[in-house]
KOLTOR-165601 format. One record per residue (C-alpha): residue number from 1; residue in one letter; x, y, z. Coordinates in steps of 0.5 Angstrom, whole numbers, plus 500, padded with zeros to 3 digits. Last residue first. Layout:
N
@resi->NUM&resn->a&x->X&y->Y&z->Z
...
END
This chain:
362
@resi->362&resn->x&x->547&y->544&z->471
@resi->361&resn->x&x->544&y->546&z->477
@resi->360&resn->x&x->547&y->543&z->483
@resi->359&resn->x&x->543&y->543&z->490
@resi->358&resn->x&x->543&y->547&z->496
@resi->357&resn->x&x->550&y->548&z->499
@resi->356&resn->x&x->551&y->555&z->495
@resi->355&resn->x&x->557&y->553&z->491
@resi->354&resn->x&x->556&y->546&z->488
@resi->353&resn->x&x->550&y->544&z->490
@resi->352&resn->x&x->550&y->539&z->496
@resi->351&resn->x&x->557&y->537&z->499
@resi->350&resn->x&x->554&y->529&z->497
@resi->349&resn->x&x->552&y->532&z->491
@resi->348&resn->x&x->545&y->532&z->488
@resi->347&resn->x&x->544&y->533&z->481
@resi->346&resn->x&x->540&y->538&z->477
@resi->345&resn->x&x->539&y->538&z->470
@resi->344&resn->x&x->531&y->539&z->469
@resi->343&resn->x&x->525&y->535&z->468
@resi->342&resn->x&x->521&y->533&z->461
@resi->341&resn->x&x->515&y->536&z->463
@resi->340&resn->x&x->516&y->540&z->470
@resi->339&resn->x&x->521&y->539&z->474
@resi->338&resn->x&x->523&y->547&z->473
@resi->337&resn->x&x->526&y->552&z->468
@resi->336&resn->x&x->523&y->551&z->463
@resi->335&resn->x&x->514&y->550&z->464
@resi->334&resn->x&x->512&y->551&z->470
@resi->333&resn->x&x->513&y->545&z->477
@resi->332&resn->x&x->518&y->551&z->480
@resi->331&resn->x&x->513&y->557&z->480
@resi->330&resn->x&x->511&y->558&z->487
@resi->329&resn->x&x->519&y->558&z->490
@resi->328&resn->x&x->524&y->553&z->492
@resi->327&resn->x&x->520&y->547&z->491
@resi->326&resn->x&x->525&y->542&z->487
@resi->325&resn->x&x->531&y->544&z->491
@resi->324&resn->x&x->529&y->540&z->497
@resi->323&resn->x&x->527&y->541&z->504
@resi->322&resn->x&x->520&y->543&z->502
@resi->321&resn->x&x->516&y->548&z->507
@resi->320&resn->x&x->509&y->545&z->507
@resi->319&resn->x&x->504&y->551&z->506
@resi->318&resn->x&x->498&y->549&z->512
@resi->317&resn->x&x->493&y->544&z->513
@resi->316&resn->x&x->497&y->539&z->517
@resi->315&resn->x&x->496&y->545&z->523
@resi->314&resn->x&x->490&y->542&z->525
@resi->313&resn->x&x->492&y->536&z->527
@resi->312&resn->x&x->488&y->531&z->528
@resi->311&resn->x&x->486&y->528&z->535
@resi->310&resn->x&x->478&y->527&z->535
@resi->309&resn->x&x->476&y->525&z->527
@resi->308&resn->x&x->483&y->520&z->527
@resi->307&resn->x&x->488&y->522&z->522
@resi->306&resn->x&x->494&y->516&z->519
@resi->305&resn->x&x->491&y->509&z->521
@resi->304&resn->x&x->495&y->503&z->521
@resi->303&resn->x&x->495&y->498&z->515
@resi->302&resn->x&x->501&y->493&z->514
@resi->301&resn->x&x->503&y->490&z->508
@resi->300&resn->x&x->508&y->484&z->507
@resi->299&resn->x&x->510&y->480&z->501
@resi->298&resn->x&x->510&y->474&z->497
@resi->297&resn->x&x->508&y->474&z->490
@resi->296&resn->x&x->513&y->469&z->486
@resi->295&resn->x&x->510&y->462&z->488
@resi->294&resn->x&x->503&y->464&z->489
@resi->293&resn->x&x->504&y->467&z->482
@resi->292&resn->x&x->501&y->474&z->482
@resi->291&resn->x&x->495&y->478&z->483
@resi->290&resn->x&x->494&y->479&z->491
@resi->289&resn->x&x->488&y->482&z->493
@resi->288&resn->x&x->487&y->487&z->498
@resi->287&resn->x&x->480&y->489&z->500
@resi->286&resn->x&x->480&y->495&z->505
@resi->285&resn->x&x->473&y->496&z->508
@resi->284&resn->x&x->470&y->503&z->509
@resi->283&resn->x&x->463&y->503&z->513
@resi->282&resn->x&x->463&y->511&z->516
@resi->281&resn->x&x->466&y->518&z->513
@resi->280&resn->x&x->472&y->520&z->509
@resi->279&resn->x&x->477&y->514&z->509
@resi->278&resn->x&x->483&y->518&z->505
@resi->277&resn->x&x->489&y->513&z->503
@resi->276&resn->x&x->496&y->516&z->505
@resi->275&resn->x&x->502&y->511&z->501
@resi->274&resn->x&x->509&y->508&z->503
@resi->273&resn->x&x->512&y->503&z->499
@resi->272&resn->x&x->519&y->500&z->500
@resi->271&resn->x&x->520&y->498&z->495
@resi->270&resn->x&x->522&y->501&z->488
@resi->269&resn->x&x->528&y->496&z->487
@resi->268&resn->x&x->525&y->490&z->488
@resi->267&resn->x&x->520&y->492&z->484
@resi->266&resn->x&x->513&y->495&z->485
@resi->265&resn->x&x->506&y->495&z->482
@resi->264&resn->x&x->499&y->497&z->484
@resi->263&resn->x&x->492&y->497&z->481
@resi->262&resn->x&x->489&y->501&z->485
@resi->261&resn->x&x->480&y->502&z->485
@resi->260&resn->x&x->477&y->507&z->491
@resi->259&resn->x&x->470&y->508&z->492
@resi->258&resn->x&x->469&y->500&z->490
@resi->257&resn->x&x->461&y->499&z->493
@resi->256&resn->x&x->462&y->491&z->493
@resi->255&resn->x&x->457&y->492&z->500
@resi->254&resn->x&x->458&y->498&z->503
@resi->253&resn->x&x->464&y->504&z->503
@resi->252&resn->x&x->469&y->500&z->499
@resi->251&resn->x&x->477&y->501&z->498
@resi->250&resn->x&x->480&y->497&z->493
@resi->249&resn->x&x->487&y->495&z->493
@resi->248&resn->x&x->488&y->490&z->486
@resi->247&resn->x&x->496&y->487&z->488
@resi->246&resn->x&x->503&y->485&z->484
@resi->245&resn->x&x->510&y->485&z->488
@resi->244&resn->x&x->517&y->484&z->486
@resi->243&resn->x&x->521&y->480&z->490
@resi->242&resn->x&x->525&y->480&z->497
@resi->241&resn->x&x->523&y->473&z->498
@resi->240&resn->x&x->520&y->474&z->505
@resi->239&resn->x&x->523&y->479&z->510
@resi->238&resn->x&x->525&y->484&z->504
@resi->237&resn->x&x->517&y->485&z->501
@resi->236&resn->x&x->516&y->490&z->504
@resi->235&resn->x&x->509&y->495&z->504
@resi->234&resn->x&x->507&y->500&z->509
@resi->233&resn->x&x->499&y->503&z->507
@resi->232&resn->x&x->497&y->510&z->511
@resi->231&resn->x&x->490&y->510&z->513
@resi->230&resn->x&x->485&y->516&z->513
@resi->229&resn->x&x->480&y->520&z->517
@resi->228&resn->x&x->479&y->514&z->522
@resi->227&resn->x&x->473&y->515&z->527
@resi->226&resn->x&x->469&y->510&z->523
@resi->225&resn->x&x->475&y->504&z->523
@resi->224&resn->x&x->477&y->501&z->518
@resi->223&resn->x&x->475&y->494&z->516
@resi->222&resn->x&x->480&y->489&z->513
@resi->221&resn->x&x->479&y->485&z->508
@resi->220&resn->x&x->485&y->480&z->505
@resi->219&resn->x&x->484&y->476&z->498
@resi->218&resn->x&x->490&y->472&z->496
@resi->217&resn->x&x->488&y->470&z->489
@resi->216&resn->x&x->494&y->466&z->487
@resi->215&resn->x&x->500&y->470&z->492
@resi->214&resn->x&x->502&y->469&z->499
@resi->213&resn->x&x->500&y->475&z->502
@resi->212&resn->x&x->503&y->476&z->511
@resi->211&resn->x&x->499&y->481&z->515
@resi->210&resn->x&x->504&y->485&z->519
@resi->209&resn->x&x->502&y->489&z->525
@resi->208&resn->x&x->505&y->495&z->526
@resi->207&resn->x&x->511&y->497&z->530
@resi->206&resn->x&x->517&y->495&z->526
@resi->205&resn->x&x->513&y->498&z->520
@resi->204&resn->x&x->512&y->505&z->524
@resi->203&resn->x&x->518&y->506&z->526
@resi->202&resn->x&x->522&y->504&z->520
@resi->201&resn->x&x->518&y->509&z->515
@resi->200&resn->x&x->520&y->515&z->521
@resi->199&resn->x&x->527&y->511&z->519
@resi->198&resn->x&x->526&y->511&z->512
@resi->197&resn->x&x->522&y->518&z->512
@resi->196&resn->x&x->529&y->523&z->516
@resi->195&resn->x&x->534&y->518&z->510
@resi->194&resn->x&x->530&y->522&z->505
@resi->193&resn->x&x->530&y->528&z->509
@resi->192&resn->x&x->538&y->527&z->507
@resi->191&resn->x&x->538&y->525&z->500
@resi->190&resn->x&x->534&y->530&z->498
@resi->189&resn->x&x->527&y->529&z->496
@resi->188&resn->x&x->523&y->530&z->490
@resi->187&resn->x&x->517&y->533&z->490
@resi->186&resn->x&x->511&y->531&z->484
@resi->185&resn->x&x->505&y->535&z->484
@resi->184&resn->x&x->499&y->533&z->479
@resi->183&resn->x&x->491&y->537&z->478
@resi->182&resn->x&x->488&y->531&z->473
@resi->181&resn->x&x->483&y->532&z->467
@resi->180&resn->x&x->477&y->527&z->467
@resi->179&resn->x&x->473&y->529&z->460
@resi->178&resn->x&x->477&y->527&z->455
@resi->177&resn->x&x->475&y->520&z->457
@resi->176&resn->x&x->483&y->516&z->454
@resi->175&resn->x&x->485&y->515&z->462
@resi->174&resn->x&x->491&y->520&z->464
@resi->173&resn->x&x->498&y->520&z->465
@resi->172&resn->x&x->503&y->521&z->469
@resi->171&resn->x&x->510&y->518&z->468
@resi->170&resn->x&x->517&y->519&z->473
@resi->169&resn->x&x->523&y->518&z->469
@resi->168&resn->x&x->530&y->514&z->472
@resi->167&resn->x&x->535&y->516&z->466
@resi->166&resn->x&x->539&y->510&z->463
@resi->165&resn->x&x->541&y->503&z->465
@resi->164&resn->x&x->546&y->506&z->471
@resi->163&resn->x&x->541&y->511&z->473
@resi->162&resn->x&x->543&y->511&z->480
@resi->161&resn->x&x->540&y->512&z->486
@resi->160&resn->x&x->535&y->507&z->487
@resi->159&resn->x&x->527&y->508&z->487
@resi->158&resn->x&x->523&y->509&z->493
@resi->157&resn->x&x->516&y->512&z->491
@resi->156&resn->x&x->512&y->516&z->496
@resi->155&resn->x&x->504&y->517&z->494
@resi->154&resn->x&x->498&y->520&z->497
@resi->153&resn->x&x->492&y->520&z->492
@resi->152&resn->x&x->486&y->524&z->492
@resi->151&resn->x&x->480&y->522&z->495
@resi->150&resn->x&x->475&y->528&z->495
@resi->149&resn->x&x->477&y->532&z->491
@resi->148&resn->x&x->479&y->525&z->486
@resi->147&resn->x&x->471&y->523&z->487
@resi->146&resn->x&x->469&y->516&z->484
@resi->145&resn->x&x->476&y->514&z->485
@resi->144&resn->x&x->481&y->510&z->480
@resi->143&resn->x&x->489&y->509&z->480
@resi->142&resn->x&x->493&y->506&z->476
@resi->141&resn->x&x->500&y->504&z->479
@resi->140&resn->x&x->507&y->502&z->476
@resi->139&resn->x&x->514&y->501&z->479
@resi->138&resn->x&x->520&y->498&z->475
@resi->137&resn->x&x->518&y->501&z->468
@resi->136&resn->x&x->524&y->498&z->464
@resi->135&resn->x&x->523&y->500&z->456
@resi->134&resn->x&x->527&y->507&z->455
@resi->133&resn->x&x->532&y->507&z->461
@resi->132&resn->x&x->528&y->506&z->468
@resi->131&resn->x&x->521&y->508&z->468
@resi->130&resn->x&x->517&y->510&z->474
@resi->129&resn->x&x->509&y->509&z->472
@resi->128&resn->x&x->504&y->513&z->475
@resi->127&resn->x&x->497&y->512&z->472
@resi->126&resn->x&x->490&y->517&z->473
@resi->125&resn->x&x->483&y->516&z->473
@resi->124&resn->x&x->480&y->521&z->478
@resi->123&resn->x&x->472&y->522&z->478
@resi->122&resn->x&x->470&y->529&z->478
@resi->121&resn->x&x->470&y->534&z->485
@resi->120&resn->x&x->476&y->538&z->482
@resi->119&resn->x&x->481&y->532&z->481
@resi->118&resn->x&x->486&y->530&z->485
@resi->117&resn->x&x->494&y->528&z->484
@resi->116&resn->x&x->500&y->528&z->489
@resi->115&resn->x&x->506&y->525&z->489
@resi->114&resn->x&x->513&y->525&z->492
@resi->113&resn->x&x->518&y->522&z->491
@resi->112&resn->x&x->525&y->518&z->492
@resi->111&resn->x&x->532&y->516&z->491
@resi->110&resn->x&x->536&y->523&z->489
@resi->109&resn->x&x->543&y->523&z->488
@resi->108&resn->x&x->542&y->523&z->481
@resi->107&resn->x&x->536&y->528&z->478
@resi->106&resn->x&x->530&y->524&z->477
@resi->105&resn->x&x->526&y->526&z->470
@resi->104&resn->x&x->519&y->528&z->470
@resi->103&resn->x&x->514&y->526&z->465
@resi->102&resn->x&x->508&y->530&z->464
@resi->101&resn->x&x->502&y->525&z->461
@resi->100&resn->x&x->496&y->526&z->456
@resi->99&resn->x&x->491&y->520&z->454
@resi->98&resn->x&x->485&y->524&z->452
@resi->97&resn->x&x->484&y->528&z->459
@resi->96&resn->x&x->487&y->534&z->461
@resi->95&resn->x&x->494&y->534&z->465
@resi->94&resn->x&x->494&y->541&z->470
@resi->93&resn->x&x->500&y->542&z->475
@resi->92&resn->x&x->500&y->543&z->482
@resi->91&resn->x&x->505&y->547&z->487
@resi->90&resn->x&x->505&y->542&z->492
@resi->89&resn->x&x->499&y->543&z->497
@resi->88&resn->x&x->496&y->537&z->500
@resi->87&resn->x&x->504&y->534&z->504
@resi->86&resn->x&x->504&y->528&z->505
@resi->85&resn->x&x->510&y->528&z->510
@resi->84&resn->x&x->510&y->536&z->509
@resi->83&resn->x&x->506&y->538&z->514
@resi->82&resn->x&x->509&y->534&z->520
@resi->81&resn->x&x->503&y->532&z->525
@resi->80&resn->x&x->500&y->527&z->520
@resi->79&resn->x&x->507&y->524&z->521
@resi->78&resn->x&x->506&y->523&z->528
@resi->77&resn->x&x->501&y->518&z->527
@resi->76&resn->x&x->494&y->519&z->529
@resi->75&resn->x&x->491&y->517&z->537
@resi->74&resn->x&x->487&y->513&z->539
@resi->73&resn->x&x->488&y->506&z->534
@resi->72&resn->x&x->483&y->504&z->528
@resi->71&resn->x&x->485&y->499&z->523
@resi->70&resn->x&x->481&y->493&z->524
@resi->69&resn->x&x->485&y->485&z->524
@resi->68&resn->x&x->482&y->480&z->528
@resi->67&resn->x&x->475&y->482&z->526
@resi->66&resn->x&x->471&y->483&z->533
@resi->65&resn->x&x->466&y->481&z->535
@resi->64&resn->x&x->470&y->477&z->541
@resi->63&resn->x&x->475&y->482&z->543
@resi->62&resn->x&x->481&y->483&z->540
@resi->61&resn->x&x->487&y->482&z->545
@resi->60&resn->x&x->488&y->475&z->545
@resi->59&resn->x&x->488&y->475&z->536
@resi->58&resn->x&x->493&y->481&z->536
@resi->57&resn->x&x->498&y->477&z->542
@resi->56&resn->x&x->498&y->470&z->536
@resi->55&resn->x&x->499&y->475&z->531
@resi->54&resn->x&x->505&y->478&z->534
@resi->53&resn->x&x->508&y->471&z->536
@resi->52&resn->x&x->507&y->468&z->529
@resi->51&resn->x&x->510&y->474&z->526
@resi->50&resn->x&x->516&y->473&z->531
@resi->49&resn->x&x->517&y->465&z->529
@resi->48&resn->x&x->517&y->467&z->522
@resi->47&resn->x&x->512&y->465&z->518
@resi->46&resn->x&x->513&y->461&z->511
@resi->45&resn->x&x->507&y->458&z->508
@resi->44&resn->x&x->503&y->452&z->508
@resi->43&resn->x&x->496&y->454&z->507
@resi->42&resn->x&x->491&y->453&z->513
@resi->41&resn->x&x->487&y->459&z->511
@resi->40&resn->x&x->492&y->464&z->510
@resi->39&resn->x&x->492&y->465&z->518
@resi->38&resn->x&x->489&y->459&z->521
@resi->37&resn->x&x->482&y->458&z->519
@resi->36&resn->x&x->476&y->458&z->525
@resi->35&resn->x&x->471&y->463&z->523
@resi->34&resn->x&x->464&y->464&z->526
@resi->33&resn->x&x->459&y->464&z->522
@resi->32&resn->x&x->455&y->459&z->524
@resi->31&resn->x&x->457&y->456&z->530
@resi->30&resn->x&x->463&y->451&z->530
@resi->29&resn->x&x->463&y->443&z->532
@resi->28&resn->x&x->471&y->441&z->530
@resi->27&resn->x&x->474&y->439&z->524
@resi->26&resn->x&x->480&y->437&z->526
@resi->25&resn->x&x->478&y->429&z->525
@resi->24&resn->x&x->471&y->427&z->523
@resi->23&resn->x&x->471&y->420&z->524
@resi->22&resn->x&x->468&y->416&z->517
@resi->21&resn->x&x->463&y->410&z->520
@resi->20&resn->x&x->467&y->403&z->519
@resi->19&resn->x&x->466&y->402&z->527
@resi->18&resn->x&x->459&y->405&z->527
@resi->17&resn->x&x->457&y->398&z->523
@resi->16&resn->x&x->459&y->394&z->529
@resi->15&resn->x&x->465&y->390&z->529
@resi->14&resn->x&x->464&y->382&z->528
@resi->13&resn->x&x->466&y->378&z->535
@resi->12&resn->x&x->460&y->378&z->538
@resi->11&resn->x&x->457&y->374&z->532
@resi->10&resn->x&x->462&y->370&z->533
@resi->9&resn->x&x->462&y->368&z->540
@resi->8&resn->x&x->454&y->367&z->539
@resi->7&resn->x&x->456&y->362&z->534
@resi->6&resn->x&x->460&y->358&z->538
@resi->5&resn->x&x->456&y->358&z->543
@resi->4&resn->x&x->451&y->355&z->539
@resi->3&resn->x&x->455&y->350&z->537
@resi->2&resn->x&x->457&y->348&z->543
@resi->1&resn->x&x->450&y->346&z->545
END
């Protein structure tokens, strides 16, 4: 009789088999489709208490059938009231297809420009390149877009304002098809409306939300709204490394329907970034892809809107008044006298040009 309770003691004492099942830990029960990934999807990466604060109120405040970030807002940015911001009417220059390019040197003194390219109506396939001395080219962009009448590109380089490895040189050039030509304004600012766009640009990236690429692949997708006429891009890498960054941005109207294409490059130097990108109609997506190392490409972007279908200004279309001396008059970007091929001799001063107050020519 003992020997029998003995051995049912010892069968009571050997663990079920659901004790050796595997448990699921931190992977709770979701519905199908719903994402439950942290930001960069778990990875360990640098966030700063107040990115994380920031992220975490934009997530309580988008609604549930909402993506967690979209562009779209009520009302357009002060800048889209300001004419010459980005301005579309800067005295323009024809480059033909084949690989033509017009170079414009920069003027010392001056640390950014404007630029502007289109096309009429025919695909737009362009690349700008700032080049610092012969072999040093410190910020690049190639830019491709189905109709360039349509979507041009807005652009504002920031670059130094020394020339002390050799002459800062702003390059635009076409693709190797002869039969996409390009329209191409180039405006250099003074150095004080320059300080004027870096506190507007200061405003603006102090009150947006960041998203935060580490690099490796890194792929973002952020749907625009359809009552947004255009989205201006924010780009700095000073809070989390301060390098050099590398990305594919892609503009899609429908499933993997690339209207707009940009491969864009910038260096410490050149940084920040600013650009206006149009979003004519309904169904945009912006796809930003960043193509550096995980350990060398980090950075921060934002995306808030620029024009709105309801609110935008009706006085953005007319003649932009330019506070530089690379505009004065219809002619300046013709061929001499002018910031046309291969720039002209002018130097910014702190007293302004040397006898007239407004630039000095040598």
């Amino acid at each position: 009789m003992m020997k029998v309770v003995s051995s049912l003691l010892a069968l009571c004492a050997i663990p079920s088999v659901s004790a050796f099942a595997p448990v699921n830990v931190g992977r709770p029960e979701t519905a199908i489709g719903i994402n439950t990934h942290g930001i960069n999807g778990d990875l360990p990466t640098f966030n700063p208490p107040s990115r994380d604060r920031a992220q975490s109120e934009y997530l309580d405040d988008t609604p549930k059938n909402q993506h967690s970030y979209i562009v779209t807002g009520d009302q357009s940015s002060e800048l889209s009231y300001d004419p010459a911001a980005f301005p579309k009417n800067l005295p323009l220059q024809q480059i033909q297809g084949g690989n033509s390019r017009l170079t414009y040197k920069m003027p010392q003194g001056a640390d950014r420009a404007q630029i502007y390219i289109q096309s009429n109506g025919r695909p737009l396939k362009a690349r700008v390149e700032l080049w610092l001395g012969p072999v040093r080219r410190v910020h690049f962009m190639d830019v491709s877009c189905m109709n360039g009448s349509e979507t041009p590109y807005r652009g504002c380089i920031k670059f130094k304002n020394t020339d002390s490895a050799g002459p800062q040189t702003i390059e635009i050039s076409t693709s190797d098809d002869q039969a996409f030509p390009a329209l191409v304004g180039v405006d250099v600012m003074t150095p004080e409306r320059s300080k004027e766009r870096q506190a507007v640009f200061d405003d603006i990236w102090k009150s947006a939300t960041k998203l935060y690429s580490q690099g490796d692949k890194t792929v973002r997708s952020i749907p625009v709204a359809d009552h947004v006429k255009s989205v201006q891009l924010l780009v700095w890498s000073k809070d989390v490394g301060k390098k050099s960054f590398k990305v594919n941005l892609e503009f899609l109207q429908g499933p993997n329907c690339k209207r707009q294409y940009y491969e864009l490059q910038c260096g410490g130097g050149t940084q920040p970034y600013h650009a206006v990108f149009e979003t004519p109609g309904n169904g945009w997506t912006m796809r930003w892809t960043n193509t550096k190392t995980i350990h060398d490409g980090s950075h921060e972007f934002a995306v808030v809107p620029y024009e709105l279908e309801d609110d935008a200004p009706a006085d953005s279309d007319e003649m932009a008044p330019f506070y530089n001396g690379f505009a004065e008059r219809s002619g300046e970007f013709d061929y001499g006298d002018s910031l046309g091929p291969h720039g002209g001799n002018r130097v910014y001063t702190s007293e302004g040009p040397m006898g007239t107050g407004q630039g000095m020519r040598l």
